[in-house]
C-alpha positions in Angstrom: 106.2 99.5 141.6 109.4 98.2 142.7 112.6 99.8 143.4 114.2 97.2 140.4 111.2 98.0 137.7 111.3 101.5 138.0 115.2 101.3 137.1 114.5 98.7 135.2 112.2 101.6 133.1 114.6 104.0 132.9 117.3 101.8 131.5 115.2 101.4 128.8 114.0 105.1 128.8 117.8 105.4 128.3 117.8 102.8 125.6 114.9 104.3 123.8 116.7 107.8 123.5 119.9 105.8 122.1 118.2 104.9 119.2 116.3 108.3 118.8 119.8 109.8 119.2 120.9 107.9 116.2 117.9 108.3 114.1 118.4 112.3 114.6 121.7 112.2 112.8 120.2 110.7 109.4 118.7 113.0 106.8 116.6 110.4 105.9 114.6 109.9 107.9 112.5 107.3 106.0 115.3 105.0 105.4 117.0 105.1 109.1 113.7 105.1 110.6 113.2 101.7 108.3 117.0 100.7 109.4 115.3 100.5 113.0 112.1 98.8 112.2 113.9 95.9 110.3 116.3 95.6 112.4 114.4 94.1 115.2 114.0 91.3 112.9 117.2 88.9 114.1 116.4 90.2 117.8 113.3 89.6 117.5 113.7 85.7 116.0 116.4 84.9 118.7 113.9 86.1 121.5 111.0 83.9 119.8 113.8 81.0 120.0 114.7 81.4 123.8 111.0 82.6 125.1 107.8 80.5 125.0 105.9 81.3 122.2 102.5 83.4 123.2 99.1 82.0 123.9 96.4 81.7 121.1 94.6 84.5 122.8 97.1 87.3 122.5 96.7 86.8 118.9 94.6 89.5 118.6 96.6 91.8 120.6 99.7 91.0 118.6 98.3 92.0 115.0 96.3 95.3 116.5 99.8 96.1 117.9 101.8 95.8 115.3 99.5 97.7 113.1 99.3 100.8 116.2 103.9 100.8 115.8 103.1 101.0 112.1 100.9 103.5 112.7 102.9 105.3 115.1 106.3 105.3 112.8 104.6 106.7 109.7 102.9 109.6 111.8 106.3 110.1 113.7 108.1 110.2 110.0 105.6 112.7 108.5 105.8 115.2 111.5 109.2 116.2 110.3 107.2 117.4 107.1 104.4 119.7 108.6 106.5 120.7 111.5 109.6 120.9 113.8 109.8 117.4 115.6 111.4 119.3 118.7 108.4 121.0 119.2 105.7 117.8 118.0 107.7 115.4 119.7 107.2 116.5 123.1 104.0 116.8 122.8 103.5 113.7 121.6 105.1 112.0 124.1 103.7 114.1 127.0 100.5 113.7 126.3 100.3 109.8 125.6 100.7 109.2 130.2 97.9 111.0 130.3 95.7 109.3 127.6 96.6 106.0 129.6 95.9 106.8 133.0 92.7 108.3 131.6 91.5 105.1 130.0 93.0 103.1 132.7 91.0 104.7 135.4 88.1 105.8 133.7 87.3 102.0 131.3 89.7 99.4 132.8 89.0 99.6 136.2 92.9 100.4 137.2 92.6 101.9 140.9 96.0 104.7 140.6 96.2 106.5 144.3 96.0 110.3 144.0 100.1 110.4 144.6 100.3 108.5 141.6 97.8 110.4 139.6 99.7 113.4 140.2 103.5 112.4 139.7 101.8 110.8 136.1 100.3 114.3 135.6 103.8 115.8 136.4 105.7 113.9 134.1 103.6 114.4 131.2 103.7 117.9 132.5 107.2 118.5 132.3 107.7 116.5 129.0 105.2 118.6 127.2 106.9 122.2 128.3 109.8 121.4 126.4 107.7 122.5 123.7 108.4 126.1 124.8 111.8 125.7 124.2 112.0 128.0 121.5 108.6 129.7 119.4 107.5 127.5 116.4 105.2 127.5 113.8 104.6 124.6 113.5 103.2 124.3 117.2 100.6 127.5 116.5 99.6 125.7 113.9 96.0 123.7 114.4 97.4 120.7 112.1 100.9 120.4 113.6 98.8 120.2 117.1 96.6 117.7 115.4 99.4 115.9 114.5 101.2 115.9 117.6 97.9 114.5 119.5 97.5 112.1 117.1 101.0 111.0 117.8 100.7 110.5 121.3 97.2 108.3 120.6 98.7 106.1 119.0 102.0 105.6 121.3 99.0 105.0 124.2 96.7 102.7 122.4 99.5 100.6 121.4 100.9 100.7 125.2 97.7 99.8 126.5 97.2 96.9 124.1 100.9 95.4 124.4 100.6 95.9 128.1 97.5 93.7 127.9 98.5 91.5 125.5 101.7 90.6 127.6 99.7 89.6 130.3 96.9 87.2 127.8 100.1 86.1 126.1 101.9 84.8 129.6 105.5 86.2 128.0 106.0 89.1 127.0 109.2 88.3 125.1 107.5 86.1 123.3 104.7 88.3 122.7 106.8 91.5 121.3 109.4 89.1 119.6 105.9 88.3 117.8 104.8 91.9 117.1 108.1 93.0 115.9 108.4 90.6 113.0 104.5 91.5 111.8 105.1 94.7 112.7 108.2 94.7 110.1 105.9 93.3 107.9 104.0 96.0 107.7 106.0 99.0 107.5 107.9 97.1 104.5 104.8 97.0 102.7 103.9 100.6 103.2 107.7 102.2 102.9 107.6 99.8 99.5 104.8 101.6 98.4 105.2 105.1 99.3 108.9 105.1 98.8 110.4 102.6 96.8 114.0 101.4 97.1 114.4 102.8 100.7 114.5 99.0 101.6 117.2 98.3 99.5 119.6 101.5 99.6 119.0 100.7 104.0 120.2 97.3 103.4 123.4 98.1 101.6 124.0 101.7 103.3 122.5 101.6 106.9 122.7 97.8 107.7 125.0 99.5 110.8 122.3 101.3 112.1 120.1 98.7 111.7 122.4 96.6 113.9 122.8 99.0 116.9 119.7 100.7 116.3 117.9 98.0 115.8 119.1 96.2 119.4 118.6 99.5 121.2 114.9 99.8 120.1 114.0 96.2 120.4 115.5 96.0 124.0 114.0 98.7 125.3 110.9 97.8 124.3 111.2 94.3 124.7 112.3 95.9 128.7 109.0 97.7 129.0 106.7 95.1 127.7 108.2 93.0 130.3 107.5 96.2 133.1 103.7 96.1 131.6 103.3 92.5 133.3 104.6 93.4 137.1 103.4 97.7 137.2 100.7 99.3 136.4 100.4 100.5 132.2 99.9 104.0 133.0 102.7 104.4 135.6 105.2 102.1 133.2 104.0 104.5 130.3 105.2 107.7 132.5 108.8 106.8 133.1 109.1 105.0 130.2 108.7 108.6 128.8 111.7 110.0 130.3 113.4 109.2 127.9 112.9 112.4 126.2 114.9 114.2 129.0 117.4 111.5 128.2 117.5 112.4 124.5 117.7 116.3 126.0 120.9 115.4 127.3 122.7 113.5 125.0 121.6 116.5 122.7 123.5 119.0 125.3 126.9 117.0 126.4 127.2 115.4 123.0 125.7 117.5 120.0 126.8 120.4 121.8 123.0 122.3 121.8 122.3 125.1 123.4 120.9 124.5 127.6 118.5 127.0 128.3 116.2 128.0 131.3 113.0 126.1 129.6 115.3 123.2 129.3 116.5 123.0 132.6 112.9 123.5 134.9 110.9 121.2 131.9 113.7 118.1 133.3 113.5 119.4 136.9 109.7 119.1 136.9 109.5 115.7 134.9 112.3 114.2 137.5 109.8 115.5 140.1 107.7 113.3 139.0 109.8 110.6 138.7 111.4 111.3 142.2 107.3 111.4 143.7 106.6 107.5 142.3 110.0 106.6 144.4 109.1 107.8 147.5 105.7 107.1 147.5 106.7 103.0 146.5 
């Protein structure tokens, strides 16, 4: 991976805990995480305008996508019901590296030296002990662990398939500008059905967040699709996950949360990680 990819990732690891930032802030959580969603839309129509459009073949790859986001939001959203998210999230996002360099190695042929291997299995590492921050319930419970696997399967499987489906589509601007407007589609339909008038009340009350949020999260993403094409999925799937520390952080200096020992080795052993895929590029 090159020195301009990786910070290329991280950018949009920053990016990715902007809009998580901003999310965090809203009580409701249905309606700001459908502020997001939708607003990809514009972004999305203005990268389909200036991007060739994707190949036939990444059809496929574009609706299984879409519905693995869709998938993804709805399970993220209903984690804050069962359990803390502090304590899910991590766990979540830890463990979804690992799930990809598993499948990458062990099904799709993806040859990842041992340094590699081990600065991926430090990451995830890292990310996942900020689930010791402080004792929950929710994480010594066998659903909210259930939950929080779940989670990170579906934030790998839809890596894996946008990664390849970047590459069959020969633009991956093109290819998520695609996604995002199905994958609006179909959170519409669902958040119509399982919570009417959260479409409307966002439209009219979080159109704001929809603005910033949306072009945070739609750039970010539309950064690491791009990073699928010229790296290796699992590595790009590691440091894209850093964003979590990044969202640790903003949580510190700007929310004013409390920085505690657990905190402060779970960032120095995911940067470890980070710093072991630098040197050994």
């Amino acid at each position: 991976m090159s020195p301009i990819v990786m910070l290329i990732i991280l950018f949009a690891a920053t990016l990715h805990a902007s809009w998580n930032f901003l999310i965090k802030q809203k009580e409701d959580k249905h309606m700001s995480m459908a502020a997001v969603v939708l607003g990809h839309i514009p972004f999305a129509l203005v990268a389909l305008v200036f991007s060739p459009f994707p190949k036939v073949e990444s059809f496929p790859y574009i609706i299984s996508g879409a519905l693995l986001h869709t998938g993804y939001q709805l399970f993220l959203l209903y984690s804050y019901r069962l359990a803390d998210l502090s304590q899910v999230y991590p766990l979540a996002r830890g463990v979804a590296p690992l799930i990809v360099a598993g499948i990458s190695v062990t099904f799709l042929g993806v040859n990842l030296d041992p340094i590699e291997l081990t600065a991926i299995i430090i990451i995830g590492t890292g990310i996942m002990s900020l689930t010791l921050v402080r004792r929950s319930d929710g994480l010594r419970n066998y659903r909210a662990a259930v939950l929080a696997i779940a989670t990170g399967g579906f934030i790998a499987a839809y890596s894996l398939v946008d990664g390849m489906g970047a590459r069959v589509a020969a633009t991956a601007l093109g290819f998520y500008g695609s996604l995002s407007l199905l994958n609006a589609l179909f959170f519409t339909i669902i958040i119509k059905i399982i919570r009417p008038g959260v479409i409307k009340n966002m439209m009219f009350k979080n159109y704001k967040l929809a603005l910033t949020g949306g072009c945070a999260s739609f750039t970010a993403y539309a950064l690491v699709v791009w990073a699928f094409t010229m790296a290796p999925i699992a590595m790009v799937t590691a440091l894209r996950e850093t964003s979590i520390i990044f969202a640790l952080l903003l949580g510190v200096f700007v929310l004013k949360e409390r920085l505690d020992l657990i905190k402060i080795l779970a960032s120095m052993v995911t940067l470890l990680g980070v710093g072991l895929l630098r040197i050994y590029r």
